[in-house]
MDAnalysis code that builds the backbone (N, CA, C; Angstrom):
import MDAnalysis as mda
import numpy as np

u = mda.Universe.empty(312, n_residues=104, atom_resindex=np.repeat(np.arange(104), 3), trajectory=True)
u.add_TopologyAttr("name", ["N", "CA", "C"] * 104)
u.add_TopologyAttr("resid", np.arange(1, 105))
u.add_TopologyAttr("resname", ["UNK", "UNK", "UNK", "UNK", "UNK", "UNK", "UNK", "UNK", "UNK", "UNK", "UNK", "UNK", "UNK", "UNK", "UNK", "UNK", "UNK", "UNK", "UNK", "UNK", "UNK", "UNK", "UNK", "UNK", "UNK", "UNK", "UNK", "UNK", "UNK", "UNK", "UNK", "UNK", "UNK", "UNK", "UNK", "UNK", "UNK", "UNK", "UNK", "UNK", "UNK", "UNK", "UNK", "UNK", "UNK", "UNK", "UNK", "UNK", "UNK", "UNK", "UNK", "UNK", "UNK", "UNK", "UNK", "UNK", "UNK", "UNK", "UNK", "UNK", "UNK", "UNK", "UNK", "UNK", "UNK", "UNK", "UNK", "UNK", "UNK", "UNK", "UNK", "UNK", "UNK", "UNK", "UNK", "UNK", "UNK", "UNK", "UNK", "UNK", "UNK", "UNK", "UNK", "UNK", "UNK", "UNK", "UNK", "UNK", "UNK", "UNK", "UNK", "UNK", "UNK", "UNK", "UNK", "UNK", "UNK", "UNK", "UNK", "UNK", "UNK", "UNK", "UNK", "UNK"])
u.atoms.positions = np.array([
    [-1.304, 18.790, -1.797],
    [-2.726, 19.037, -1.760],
    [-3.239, 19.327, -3.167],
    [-4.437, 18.839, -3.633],
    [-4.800, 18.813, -4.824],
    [-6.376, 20.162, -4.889],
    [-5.811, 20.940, -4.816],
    [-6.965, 21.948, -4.982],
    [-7.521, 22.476, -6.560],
    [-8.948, 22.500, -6.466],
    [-9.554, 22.762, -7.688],
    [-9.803, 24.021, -8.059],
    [-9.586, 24.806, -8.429],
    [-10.065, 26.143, -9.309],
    [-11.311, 26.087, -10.385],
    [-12.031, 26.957, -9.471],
    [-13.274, 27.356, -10.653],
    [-12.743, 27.898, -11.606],
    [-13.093, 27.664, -13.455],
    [-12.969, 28.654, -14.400],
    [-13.286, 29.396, -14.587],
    [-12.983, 30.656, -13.948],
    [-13.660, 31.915, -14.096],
    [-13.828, 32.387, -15.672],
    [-15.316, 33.263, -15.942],
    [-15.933, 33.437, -17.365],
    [-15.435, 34.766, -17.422],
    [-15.038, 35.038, -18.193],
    [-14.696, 36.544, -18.830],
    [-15.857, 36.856, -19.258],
    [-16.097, 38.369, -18.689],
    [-16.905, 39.047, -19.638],
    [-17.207, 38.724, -21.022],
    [-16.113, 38.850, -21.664],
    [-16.321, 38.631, -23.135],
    [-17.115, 37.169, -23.609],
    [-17.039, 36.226, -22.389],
    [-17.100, 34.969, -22.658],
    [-18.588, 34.650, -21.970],
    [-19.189, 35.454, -21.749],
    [-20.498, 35.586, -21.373],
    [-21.584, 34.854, -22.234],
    [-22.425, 33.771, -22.603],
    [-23.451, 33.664, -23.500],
    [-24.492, 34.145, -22.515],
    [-25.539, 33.871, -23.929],
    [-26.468, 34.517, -23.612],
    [-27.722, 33.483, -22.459],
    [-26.878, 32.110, -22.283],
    [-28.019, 31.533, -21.229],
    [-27.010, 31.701, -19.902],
    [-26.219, 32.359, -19.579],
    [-25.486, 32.657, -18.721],
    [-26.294, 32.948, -17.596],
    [-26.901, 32.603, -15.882],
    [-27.222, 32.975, -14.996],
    [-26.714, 34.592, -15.316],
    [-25.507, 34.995, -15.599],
    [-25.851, 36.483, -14.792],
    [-26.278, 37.730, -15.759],
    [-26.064, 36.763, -16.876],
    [-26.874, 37.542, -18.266],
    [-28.678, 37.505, -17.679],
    [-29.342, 36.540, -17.325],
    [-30.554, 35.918, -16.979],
    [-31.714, 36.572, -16.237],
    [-30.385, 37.156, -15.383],
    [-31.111, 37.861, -13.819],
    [-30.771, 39.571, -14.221],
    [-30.318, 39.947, -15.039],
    [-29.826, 40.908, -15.526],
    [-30.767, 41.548, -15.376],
    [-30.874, 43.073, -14.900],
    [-32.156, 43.571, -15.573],
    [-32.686, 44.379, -17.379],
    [-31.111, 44.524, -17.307],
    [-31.250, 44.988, -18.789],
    [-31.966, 43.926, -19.882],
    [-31.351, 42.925, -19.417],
    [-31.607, 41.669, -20.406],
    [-33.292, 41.521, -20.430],
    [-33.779, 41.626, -19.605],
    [-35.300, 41.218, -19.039],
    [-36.076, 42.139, -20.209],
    [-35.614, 43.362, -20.576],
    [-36.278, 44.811, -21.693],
    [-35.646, 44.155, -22.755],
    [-34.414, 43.224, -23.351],
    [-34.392, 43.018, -24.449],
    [-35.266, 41.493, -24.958],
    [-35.937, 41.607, -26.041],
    [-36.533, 40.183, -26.313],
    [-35.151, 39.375, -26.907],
    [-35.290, 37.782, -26.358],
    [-33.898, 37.214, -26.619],
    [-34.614, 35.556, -27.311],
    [-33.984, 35.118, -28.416],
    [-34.562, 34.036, -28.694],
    [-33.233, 33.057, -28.136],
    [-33.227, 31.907, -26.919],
    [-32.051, 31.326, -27.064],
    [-31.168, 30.748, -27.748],
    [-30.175, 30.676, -27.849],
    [-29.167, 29.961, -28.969],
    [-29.211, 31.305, -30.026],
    [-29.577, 32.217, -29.759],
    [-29.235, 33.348, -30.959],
    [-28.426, 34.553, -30.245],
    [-27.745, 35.151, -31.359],
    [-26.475, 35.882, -30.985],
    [-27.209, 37.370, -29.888],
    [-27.051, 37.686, -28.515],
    [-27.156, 38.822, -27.813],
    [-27.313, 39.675, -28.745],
    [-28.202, 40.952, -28.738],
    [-28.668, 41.859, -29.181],
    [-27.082, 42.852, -28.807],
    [-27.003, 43.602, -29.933],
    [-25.899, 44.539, -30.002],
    [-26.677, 45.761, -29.328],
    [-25.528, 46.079, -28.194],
    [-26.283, 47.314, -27.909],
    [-24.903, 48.587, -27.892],
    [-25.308, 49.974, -27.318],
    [-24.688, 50.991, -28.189],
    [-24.875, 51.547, -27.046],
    [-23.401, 52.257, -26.688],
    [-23.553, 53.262, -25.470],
    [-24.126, 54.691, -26.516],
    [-24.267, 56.104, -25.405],
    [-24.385, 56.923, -25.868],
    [-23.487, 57.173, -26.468],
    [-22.141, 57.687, -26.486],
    [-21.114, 57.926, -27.132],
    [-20.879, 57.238, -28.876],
    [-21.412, 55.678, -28.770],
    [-21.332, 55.067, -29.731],
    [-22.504, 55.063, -30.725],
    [-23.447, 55.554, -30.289],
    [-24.665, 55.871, -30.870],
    [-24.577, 57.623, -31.564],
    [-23.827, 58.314, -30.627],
    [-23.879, 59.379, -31.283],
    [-22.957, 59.705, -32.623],
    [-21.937, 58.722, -32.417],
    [-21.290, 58.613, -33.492],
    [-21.598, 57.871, -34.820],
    [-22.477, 56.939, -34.389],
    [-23.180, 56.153, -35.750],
    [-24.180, 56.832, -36.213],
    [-25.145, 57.766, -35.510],
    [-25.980, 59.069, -36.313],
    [-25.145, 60.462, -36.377],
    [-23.793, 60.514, -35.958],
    [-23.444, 61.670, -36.067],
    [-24.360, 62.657, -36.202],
    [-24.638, 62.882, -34.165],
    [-25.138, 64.427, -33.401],
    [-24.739, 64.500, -32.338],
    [-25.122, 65.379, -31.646],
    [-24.564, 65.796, -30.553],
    [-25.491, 64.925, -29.303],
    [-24.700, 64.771, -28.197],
    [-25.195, 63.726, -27.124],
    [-26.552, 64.607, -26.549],
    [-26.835, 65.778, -26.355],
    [-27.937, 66.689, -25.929],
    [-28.753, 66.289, -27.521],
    [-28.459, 66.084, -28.092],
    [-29.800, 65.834, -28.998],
    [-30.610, 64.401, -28.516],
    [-29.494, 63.182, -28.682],
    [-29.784, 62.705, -28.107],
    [-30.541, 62.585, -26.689],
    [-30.381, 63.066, -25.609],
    [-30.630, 63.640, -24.375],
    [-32.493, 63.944, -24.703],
    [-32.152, 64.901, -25.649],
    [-33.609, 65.514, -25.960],
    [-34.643, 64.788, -26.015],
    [-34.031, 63.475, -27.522],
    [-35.446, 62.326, -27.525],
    [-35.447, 61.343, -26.801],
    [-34.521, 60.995, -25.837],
    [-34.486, 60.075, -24.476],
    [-35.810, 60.387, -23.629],
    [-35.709, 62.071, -23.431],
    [-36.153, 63.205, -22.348],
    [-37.513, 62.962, -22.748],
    [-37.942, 62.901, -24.244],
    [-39.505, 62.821, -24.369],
    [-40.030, 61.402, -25.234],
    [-39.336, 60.637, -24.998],
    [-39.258, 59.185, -25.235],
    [-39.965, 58.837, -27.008],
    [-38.541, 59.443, -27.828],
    [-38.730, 59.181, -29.396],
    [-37.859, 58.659, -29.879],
    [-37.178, 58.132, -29.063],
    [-35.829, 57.375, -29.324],
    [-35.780, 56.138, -28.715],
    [-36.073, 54.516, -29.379],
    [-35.872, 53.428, -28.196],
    [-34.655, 53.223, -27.194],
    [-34.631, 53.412, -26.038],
    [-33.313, 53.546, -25.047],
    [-33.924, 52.234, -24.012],
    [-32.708, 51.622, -23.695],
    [-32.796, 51.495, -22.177],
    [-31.842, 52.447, -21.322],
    [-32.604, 52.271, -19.892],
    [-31.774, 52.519, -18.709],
    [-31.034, 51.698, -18.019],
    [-29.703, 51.318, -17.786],
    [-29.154, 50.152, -17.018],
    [-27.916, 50.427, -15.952],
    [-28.122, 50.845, -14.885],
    [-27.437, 51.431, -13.615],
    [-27.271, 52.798, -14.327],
    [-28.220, 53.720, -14.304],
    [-27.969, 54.809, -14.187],
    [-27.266, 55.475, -16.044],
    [-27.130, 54.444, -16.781],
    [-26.472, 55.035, -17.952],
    [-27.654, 54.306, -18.935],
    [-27.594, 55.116, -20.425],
    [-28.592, 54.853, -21.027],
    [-27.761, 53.535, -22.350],
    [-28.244, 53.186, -22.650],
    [-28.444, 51.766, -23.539],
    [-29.063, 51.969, -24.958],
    [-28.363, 51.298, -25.730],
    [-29.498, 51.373, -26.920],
    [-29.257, 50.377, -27.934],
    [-30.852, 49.342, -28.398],
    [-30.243, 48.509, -29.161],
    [-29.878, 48.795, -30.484],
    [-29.006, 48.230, -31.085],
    [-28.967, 48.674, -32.460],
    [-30.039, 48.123, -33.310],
    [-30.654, 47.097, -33.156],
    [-31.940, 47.014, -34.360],
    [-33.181, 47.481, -34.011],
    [-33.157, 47.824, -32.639],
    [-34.296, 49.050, -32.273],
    [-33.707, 50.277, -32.968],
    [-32.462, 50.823, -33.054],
    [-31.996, 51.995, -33.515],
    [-32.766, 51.758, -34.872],
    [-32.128, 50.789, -36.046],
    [-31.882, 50.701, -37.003],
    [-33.619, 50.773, -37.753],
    [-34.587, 50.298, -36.939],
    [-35.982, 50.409, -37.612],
    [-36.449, 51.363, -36.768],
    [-36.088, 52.411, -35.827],
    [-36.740, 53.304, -35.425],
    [-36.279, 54.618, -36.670],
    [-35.108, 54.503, -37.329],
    [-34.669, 55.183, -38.772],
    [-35.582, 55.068, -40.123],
    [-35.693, 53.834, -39.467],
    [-36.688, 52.969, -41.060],
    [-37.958, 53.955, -40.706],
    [-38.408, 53.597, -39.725],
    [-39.959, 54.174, -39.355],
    [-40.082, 55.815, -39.588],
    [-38.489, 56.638, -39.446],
    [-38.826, 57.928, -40.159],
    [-38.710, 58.461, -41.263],
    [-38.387, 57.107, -41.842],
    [-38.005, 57.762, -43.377],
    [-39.127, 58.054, -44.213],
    [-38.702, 59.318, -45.357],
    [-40.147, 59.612, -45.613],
    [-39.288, 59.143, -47.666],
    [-40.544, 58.682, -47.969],
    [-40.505, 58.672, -49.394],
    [-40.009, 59.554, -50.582],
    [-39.882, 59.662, -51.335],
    [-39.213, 60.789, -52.066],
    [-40.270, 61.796, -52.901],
    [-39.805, 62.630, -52.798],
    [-40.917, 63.867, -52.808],
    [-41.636, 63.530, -54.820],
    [-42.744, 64.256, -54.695],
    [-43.676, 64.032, -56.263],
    [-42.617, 65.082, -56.732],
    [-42.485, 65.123, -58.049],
    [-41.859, 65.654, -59.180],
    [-43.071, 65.914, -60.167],
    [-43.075, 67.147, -60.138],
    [-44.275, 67.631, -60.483],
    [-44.260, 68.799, -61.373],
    [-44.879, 69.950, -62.307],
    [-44.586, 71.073, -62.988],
    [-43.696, 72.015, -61.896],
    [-43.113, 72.544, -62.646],
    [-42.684, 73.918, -61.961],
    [-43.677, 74.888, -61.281],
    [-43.490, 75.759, -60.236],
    [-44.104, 76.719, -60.198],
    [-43.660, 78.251, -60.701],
    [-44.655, 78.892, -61.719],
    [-44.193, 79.707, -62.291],
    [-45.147, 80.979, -61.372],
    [-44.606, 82.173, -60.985],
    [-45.156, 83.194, -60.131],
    [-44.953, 84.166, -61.510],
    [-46.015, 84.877, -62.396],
    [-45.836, 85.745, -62.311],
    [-46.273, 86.077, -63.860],
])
């Protein structure tokens, strides 16, 4: 008997026009141009380690929405070039250099 086997896709082997990438709901919150590489995204754990803080800090600006996150079954998400210009957007310029202040 000559039976056929589907090739099953590995996770890893997922693109990004993949049906189950498609219907995803996470995918639907990221903007995707086709034929370009999936948006890197960052668990909490891996995020807290690339800003080195604590996951309740994190928690904090999730909690009052100052941090770009997704939600995706219950665990939070985060892209890295949303991370990476939500950094840009707080950076502040470098302070005036100016006389001393003398008291006295």
């Amino acid at each position: 008997m000559d039976q056929t086997r589907k090739q099953s896709t590995a996770p890893h082997q997922i693109g990004a026009e993949s049906p189950i990438l498609q219907q995803s709901p996470l995918m639907a919150t990221v903007p995707h141009v086709p034929g370009s590489p999936l948006p890197e995204l960052m668990t909490l754990t891996e995020l807290c380690a690339f800003l080195k803080v604590k996951p309740s800090y994190i928690y904090s600006l999730t909690s009052t929405d100052r941090i770009p996150y997704r939600k995706f079954a219950g665990t939070l998400r985060f892209v890295k070039a949303e991370i990476l210009q939500w950094i840009d957007r707080g950076r502040r310029g470098p302070r005036m250099v100016g006389p001393t202040r003398r008291d006295g």
